[in-house]
Every structure is written in structure tokens, then in C-alpha cells.
C-alpha positions, 0 to 999 in steps of 0.5 A: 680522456684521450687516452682512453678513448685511444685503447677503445679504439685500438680494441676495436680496432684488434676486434674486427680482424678476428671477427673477419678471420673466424667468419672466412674459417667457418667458425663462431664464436661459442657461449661459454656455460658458467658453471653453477655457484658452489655450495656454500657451508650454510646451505647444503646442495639440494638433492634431487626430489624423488619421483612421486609415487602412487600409493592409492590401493588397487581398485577393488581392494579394501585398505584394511587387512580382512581380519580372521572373524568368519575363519574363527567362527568356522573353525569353532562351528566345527568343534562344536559339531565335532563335539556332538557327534562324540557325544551322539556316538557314546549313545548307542540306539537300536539297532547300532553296531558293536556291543551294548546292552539292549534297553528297547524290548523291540532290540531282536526286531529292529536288529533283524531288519538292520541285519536284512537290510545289510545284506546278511545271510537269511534263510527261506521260510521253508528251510528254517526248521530242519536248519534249527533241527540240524543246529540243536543235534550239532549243540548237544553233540559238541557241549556234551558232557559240559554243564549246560541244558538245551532246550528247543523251543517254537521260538529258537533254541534256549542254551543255559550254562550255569554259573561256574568256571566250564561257563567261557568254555561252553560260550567258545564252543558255541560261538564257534559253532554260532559262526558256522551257523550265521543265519541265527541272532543270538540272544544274551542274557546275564541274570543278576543273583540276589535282584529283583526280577524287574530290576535290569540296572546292576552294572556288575550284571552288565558287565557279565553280560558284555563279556559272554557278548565279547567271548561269543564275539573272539570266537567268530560271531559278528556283533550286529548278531548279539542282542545282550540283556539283563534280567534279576532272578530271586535266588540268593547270592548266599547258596551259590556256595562261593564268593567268586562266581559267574551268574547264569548265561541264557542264549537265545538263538533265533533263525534270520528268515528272510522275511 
């Protein structure tokens, strides 16, 4: 007990002076930061939790991805009007640009006023029987001596070449004289050997008519100037004497007026 009530005092006694010597000194005395428990093997060192983040979507925006509904839709609206603009142009009306044969017995009308209304050459009503006059000297002068009739009529000139192998010759040199004398609608018409009168439904009559359209057509006539049509006609297929033939062609050529 007396001993150590002695070492307490002696530390006290040690303790005063350093106090006095780091006073005079300027200095303190600094606690001492005790270093944080290690971890031990059951429990791993927390790690530092990551800073929250906001993951709300942007004002104004949907949470769900837009979906390509109103793209299909629009897309497959479109094929379908595609569609039936195809299957519109495969139909030819009157009047309609290109080759076809004319179904309309108004066709040479309403092709008149298309031709007008586009601008084509016309003549005045004064000038359109010496330009007929002038186009049927030209006619018999450049098929002379090709199997072919021209007849001049009140309503145009009728051209009739008949069936056989002269027959795209005479329609080339038409055409190139029709190209000359654009002021004119021409008329096509195929007759079908062996029909009836009335019956305009042969396709091999048709054909026949499409291609005198298309001979006129390489030689230089613009084919919104064609009419085509096909008529029957009782004369047997039998005395045309041949297999391989071409049916009788008639053109009717016309004067545009302008009015």
C-alpha cells in the first residue's frame, strides 16, 4: 500500500514537469487516432454503398418502348393502294395512251379531245379538204403498184390492204407518210375470216389488230393517233387459198380539226 501510493506520486511527480516543458514550448499534446479494428475472417469489410441513382424515366416519355403498329399499318396501306393502281392500269379506258383495242364506240371522240387538250397538231376548218386532198395524191402515189384500194370518203380516206405478205410493206409506208401528216387519227381495223359480222371477241383477230397498230407505231405514228378495232366478215377462211394468212387491214384516217 505505501509503495504504491509512493509510484503514484513519483509519476505525478515526472508528469508536472513535461507538462511545464511543453506549455513554455508552444506545444500540446495531440490525441492519438486509433486505427480502425481489422476485419476479421468471419466478417468481410463492408464496402462503400454506391451512390443512389435516379432511374425514373424523363418527364414526357412513356416506359414502354413505342411499338411499330401505326408503321405496319402504314406500310401495308400502302401495298394495298400499290396494288390497285396496278390492277387500275392493266385496264385501259378511253381515251388512254398506248395500244389497246377500242371497246367504246365513242373511242375516235373522246380520242380527239385528249389529242386537243394535249396540245397536238390540228388544222383549221378551212384548210382540212385540200390537206385530205394533198394526203390521198401523196397515198396513191407512194403504194403504187402495192395491192391496196384508196377510197376518199366525206368522212376521211379509207385505206384497204389485203391479206398477204405485201401487207406490212404497205402498213410501213403508210406510216411513214401518216407521221409526215400528223394532223390525222387513224382508224385500225383487223377483220376476222370465218366470224360473224358482230362477233369483235377473236384474240387472233386482235392480235392482228395490235400488230398493224404496232407496224404504224415503229414507222413514226404516236400511238395516242391509233384507234384499233375488230370487226368479222362472212367470207370463209377456207378460199383464201392458204393456211398462213393475214386478215384484211382497213385504215381510217381522219383530219384533227381544231374544233
Amino acid at each position: 500500500m505505501f509503495q504504491s501510493s509512493n509510484t503514484r506520486r513519483s509519476g505525478r511527480i515526472l508528469a508536472l514537469p513535461l507538462l511545464l516543458s511543453a506549455m513554455a514550448s508552444g506545444c500540446a499534446l495531440l490525441p492519438v487516432e486509433q486505427d480502425a479494428p481489422a476485419p476479421t475472417g468471419d466478417r468481410p469489410a463492408s464496402e462503400p454503398a454506391a451512390p443512389e441513382t435516379d432511374t425514373a424515366p424523363p418527364a414526357g416519355t412513356d416506359s414502354q418502348p413505342e411499338t411499330d403498329t401505326d408503321t405496319d399499318t402504314a406500310a401495308g396501306t400502302d401495298t394495298d393502294t400499290e396494288t390497285e393502281t396496278e390492277t387500275r392500269s392493266t385496264e385501259p379506258t378511253e381515251p388512254s395512251l398506248g395500244l389497246h383495242i377500242a371497246r367504246s364506240s365513242s373511242a375516235e371522240s373522246e380520242r380527239r379531245v385528249f389529242l386537243r387538250e394535249q396540245g397536238h397538231e390540228t388544222l383549221d376548218p378551212g384548210r382540212l379538204g385540200y390537206y385530205m386532198d394533198v394526203l390521198g395524191a401523196r397515198l396513191r402515189q407512194e403504194l403504187s403498184g402495192q395491192p391496196s384500194a384508196i377510197d376518199h370518203q366525206d368522212s376521211g380516206i379509207r385505206v384497204t390492204l389485203p391479206e398477204g405478205a405485201d401487207q406490212a410493206r404497205a402498213l410501213d409506208t403508210i406510216g411513214r407518210l401518216l407521221d409526215e401528216f400528223g394532223a390525222s387519227l387513224v382508224t385500225v381495223i383487223a377483220h376476222g375470216h370465218g366470224m360473224d359480222a358482230s362477233d369483235t371477241s377473236s384474240e387472233g383477230t386482235e392480235d392482228d389488230a395490235m400488230a398493224a397498230g404496232r407496224r404504224l407505231e415503229n414507222a413514226g405514228v404516236a400511238p395516242e393517233r391509233l384507234v384499233l378495232r375488230v370487226f368479222g366478215t362472212t367470207t370463209p377462211a377456207g378460199n383464201l387459198g392458204s393456211e398462213a394468212f393475214s386478215p384484211q387491214i382497213e385504215l381510217l384516217i381522219q383530219p384533227l380539226a381544231a374544233s
